[in-house]
N, C-alpha and C positions, 0 to 999 in steps of 0.2 A: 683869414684862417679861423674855423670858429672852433669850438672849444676841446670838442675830443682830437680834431688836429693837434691841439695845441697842445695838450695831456702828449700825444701818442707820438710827439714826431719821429722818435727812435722806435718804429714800428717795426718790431721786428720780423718780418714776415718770411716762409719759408724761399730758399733760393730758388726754387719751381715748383710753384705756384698748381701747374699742371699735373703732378706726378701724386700731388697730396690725396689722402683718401678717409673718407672715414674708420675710426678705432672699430675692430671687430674685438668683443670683451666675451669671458668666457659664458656667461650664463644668458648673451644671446639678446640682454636689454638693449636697443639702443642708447648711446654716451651721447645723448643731449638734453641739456637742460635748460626748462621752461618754467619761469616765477611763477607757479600756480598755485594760489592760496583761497582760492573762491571768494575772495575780498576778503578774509580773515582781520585783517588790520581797521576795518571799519566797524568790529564788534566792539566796544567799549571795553570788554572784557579782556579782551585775548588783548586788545593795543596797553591796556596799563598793566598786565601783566608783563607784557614784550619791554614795554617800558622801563617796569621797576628792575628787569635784567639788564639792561643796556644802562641802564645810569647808573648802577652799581659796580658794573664790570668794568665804564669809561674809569674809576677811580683808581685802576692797576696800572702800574706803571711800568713799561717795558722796557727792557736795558739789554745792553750788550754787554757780559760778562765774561770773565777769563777765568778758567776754574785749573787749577793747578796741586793737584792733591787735595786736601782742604782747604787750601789756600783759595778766597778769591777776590780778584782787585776789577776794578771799572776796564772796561771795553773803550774804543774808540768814542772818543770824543765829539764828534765829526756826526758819525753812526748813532750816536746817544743822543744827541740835540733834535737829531729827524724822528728817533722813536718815542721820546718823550717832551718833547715842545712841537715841532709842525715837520707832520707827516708830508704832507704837501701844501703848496702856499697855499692852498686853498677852505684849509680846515688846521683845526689846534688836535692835540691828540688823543681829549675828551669825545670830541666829534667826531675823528675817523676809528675809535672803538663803540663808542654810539652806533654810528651806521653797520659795523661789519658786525656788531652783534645783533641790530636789530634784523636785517640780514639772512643771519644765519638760525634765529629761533621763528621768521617767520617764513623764509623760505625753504628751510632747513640745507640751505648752500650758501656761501658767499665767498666772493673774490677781489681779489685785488691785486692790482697791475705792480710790481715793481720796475721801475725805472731805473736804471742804472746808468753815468757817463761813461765817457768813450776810456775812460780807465776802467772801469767794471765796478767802480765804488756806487754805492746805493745814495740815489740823489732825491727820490720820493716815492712817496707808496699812495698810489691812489683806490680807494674803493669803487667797485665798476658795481652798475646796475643795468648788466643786459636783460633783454628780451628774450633771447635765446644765447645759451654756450653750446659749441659742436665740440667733440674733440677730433681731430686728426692725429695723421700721421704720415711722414714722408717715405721715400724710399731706402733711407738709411737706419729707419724705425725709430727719429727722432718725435716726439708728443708734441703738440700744437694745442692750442684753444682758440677758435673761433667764436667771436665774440658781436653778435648783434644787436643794435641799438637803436633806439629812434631815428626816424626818417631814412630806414636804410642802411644806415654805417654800418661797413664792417670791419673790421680788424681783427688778423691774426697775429698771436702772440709765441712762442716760446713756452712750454708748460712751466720750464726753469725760472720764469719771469712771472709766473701766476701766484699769488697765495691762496691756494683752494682750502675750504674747507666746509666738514662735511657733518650732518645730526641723522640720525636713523641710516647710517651707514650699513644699509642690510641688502638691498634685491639688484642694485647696480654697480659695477665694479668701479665706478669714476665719479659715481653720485652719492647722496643721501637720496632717500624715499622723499614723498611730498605728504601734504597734512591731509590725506583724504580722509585719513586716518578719525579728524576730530572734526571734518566738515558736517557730521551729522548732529553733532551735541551744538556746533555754530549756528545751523537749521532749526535747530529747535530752543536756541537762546534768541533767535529772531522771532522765530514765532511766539514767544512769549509776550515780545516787547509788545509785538502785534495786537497780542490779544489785551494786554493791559490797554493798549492806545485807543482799541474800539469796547474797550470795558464801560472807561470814561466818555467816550464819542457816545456812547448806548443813552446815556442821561438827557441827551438833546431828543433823542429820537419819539415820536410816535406814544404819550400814555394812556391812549386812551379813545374811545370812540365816540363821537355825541351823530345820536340818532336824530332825526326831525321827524313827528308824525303828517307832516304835510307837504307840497310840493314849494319849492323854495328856488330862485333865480340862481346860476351860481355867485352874482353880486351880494345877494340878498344873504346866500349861507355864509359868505366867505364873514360878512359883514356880524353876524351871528356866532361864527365859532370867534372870532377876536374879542366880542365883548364879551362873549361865556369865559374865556381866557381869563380877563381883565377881573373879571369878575371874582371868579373861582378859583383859578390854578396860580396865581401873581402871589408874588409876598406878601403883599399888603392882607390876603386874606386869612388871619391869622386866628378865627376859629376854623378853617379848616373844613366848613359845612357847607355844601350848595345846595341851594333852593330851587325844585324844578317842578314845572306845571305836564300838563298832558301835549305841550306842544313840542317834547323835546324829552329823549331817552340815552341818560349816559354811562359806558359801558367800560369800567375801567382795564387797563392791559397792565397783567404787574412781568415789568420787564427782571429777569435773574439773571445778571452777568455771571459770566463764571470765573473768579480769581483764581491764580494761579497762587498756590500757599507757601509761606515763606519756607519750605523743607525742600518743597522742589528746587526752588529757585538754587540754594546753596548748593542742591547733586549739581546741577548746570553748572556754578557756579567752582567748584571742588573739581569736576571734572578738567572742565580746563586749564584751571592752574596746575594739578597735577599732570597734564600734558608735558606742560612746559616748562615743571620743576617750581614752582614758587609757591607759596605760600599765601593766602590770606593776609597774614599780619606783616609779610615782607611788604607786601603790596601797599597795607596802607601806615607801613612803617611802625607798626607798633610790637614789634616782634623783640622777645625777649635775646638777650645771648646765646643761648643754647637754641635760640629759633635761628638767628645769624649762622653761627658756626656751620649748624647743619645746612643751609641754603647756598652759603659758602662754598663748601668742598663737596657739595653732590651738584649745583649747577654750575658756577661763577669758576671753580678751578679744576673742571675740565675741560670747559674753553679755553681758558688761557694756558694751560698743559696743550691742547690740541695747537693753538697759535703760536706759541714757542716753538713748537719742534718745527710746526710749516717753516717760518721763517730763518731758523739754525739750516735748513737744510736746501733752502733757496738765498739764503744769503753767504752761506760758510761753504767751504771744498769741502771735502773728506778730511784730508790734511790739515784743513786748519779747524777742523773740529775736534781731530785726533790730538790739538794743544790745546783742549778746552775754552773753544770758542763757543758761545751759543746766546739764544735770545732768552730771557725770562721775562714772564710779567709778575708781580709778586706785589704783596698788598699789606700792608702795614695793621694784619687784626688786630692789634691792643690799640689800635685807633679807634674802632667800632665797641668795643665793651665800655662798662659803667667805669666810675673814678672809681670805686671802692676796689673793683678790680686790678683796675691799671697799677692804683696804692699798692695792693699785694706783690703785685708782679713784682715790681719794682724795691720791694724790701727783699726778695729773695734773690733776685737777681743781681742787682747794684753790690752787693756783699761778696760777690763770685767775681766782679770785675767784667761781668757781659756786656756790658753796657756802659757808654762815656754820659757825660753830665750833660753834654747836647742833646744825643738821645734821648734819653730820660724825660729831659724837657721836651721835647718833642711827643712824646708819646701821651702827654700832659696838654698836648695844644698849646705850650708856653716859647716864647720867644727863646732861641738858644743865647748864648753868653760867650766874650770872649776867651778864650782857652780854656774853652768848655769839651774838646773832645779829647781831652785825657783822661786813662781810665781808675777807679780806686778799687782797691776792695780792701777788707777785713784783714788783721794779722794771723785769725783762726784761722786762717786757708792759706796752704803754701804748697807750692811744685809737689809734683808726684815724685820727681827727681830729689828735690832737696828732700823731703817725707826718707825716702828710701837711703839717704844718706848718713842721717839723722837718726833713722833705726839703728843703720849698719853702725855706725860710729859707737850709739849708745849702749849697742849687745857686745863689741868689743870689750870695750868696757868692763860691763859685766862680767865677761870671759874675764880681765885678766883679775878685777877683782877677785872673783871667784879660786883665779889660780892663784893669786898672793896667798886667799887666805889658806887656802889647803899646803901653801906651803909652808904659811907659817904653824898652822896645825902640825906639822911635819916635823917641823924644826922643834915644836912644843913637846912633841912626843918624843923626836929624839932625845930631845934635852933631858925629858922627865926621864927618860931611861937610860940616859950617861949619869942621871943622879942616883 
């Protein structure tokens, strides 16, 4: 059994096989998808920016939660181990968000198989790298994916069993677009390299022409232009002068490469990462907070927004999302900011009771401590409830003071006027 057997053996394929048909979508694209990136991933460029996405994104951690008014408490146990330790035994689940996002910013598609046993619980989630995806559809107008791979293999799936997802979700109703988009600025980040390569390659070539005024063997010339060489054009000739008789006329060729200048380069280079959402200094890490944050929530979480709700909606019923079940991936920012920050944070916070002492330390990179996830805060801050009690109590109060004294005034003025 070799290996996609071995992935697929719960293959769930339609009851007939016969009656399936390809998806007619309204705007008439055909529903199939083919990884075409015109090599993109072999540009230097486009792969470390794909990269600095993918190894940032791998850092989110996905969970099964239960949301219950504000309330929320951890998910299945069971469920949580497969999404945050090993998606399938085959990868950890730095590696299976690795591959599905490198994936999906270079293919602008990626999927992945859920597995599920013969109870219906979720046993692994494998990321797929077909050749081509079809989509069908049977006679009951159940969705399919047809799925093919090297040497042939096919397998069809279940759509309920796929994690689709999709970037430039505009011209196909079952697809994202593909990058032809940026293949022209990739053509001409190639061609650059090209020309810098035969810029340097030009220094070997041709400087020059030595004439002979007479008839010469080709032994005889070959043996003549090597000592003119040796002679004149070598290091060693370090005034730089040659000496030439009537028997020989040399005719210098001044070679002008053409460099491409550093302004270009960076439109080339600006282009693309704005393609693909990142940054320059994301890229070579040297990106401020306010460079993060933004990189953050304009690329990194709304993929993992797009990934959550796939998986809430192929993992969970209706029903059991209607009890606030779903998937999140959520990322610990006060991880990625300065200490000075983190400091702040946590003077204003810790005083409110937001936060236990483990956390805290946590957010500090510090080992947590025993009965360390109790929470403190300040005696300045107390319940909105007790607050509102503590008025009422203390304007009572006031009220009956206030009516004491008007009645002792009362009783002062009577008095004064029985005397």
């Amino acid at each position: 059994m070799n290996l996609l057997n071995k992935l697929f053996h719960r293959n769930r394929n339609p009851s007939d096989k016969q009656n399936t048909q390809r998806v007619e979508v309204m705007n008439g694209s055909p529903p199939i998808f083919t990884p075409f990136s015109g090599d993109a991933y072999s540009n230097d460029l486009y792969r470390s920016a794909v990269d600095s996405i993918a190894k940032n994104f791998s850092k989110l951690i996905p969970s099964h939660v239960i949301m219950n008014g504000e309330q929320r408490k951890d998910g299945d146990s069971v469920l949580n181990y497969i999404l945050q330790s090993r998606p399938n035994p085959y990868m950890s689940t730095f590696d299976f968000l690795y591959k599905v996002s490198t994936h999906y910013f270079l293919y602008n598609n990626a999927f992945a198989y859920l597995s599920f046993d013969d109870k219906g619980s979720l046993e692994a989630i494998y990321p797929l790298s077909p050749l081509q995806v079809e989509f069908l559809t049977d006679a009951t107008g159940a969705l399919y994916c047809k799925f093919l791979f090297s040497r042939g293999k096919t397998f069809i799936f279940r759509y309920d069993d796929v994690m689709v997802l999709r970037r430039f979700y505009n011209s196909n109703d079952l697809l994202g677009d593909d990058n032809r988009a940026i293949m022209p600025t990739l053509d001409l980040a190639h061609t650059q390299n090209q020309g810098m390569e035969n810029s340097i390659k030009n220094s070997a070539q041709i400087r020059g022409l030595l004439k002979y005024n007479q008839v010469l063997s080709g032994e005889k010339l070959k043996e003549s232009k090597e000592a003119f060489i040796n002679d004149y054009l070598s290091i060693e000739n370090n005034g730089g002068i040659a000496a030439l008789d009537t028997k020989m006329d040399y005719q210098p060729i001044e070679n002008k490469p053409v460099f491409i200048n550093g302004q270009q380069l960076n439109e080339i280079k600006n282009r693309i990462y704005s393609y693909l959402g990142v940054s320059e200094n994301i890229v070579n890490c040297t990106y401020s907070e306010d460079e993060w944050s933004a990189f953050y929530e304009s690329t990194i979480e709304p993929l993992a927004t797009q990934m959550g709700q796939e998986l809430t909606n192929k993992l969970f019923t209706q029903r059991e999302q209607s009890f606030g079940n779903s998937i999140m991936l959520e990322s610990d920012k006060l991880q990625f900011t300065s200490n000075s920050t983190k400091v702040t944070a946590l003077k204003e916070l810790m005083p409110l009771g937001l936060l236990t002492i483990n956390q805290a330390l946590k957010i500090l990179n510090l080992p947590g401590i025993e009965n360390g996830d109790t929470r403190y805060q300040t005696l300045n801050v107390a319940d909105t409830d007790i607050v509102n009690q503590y008025q009422m109590k203390g304007g009572n109060n006031n009220a009956g003071e206030q009516g004491n004294q008007v009645s002792r005034n009362q009783d002062g003025q009577g008095t004064g006027q029985q005397e």
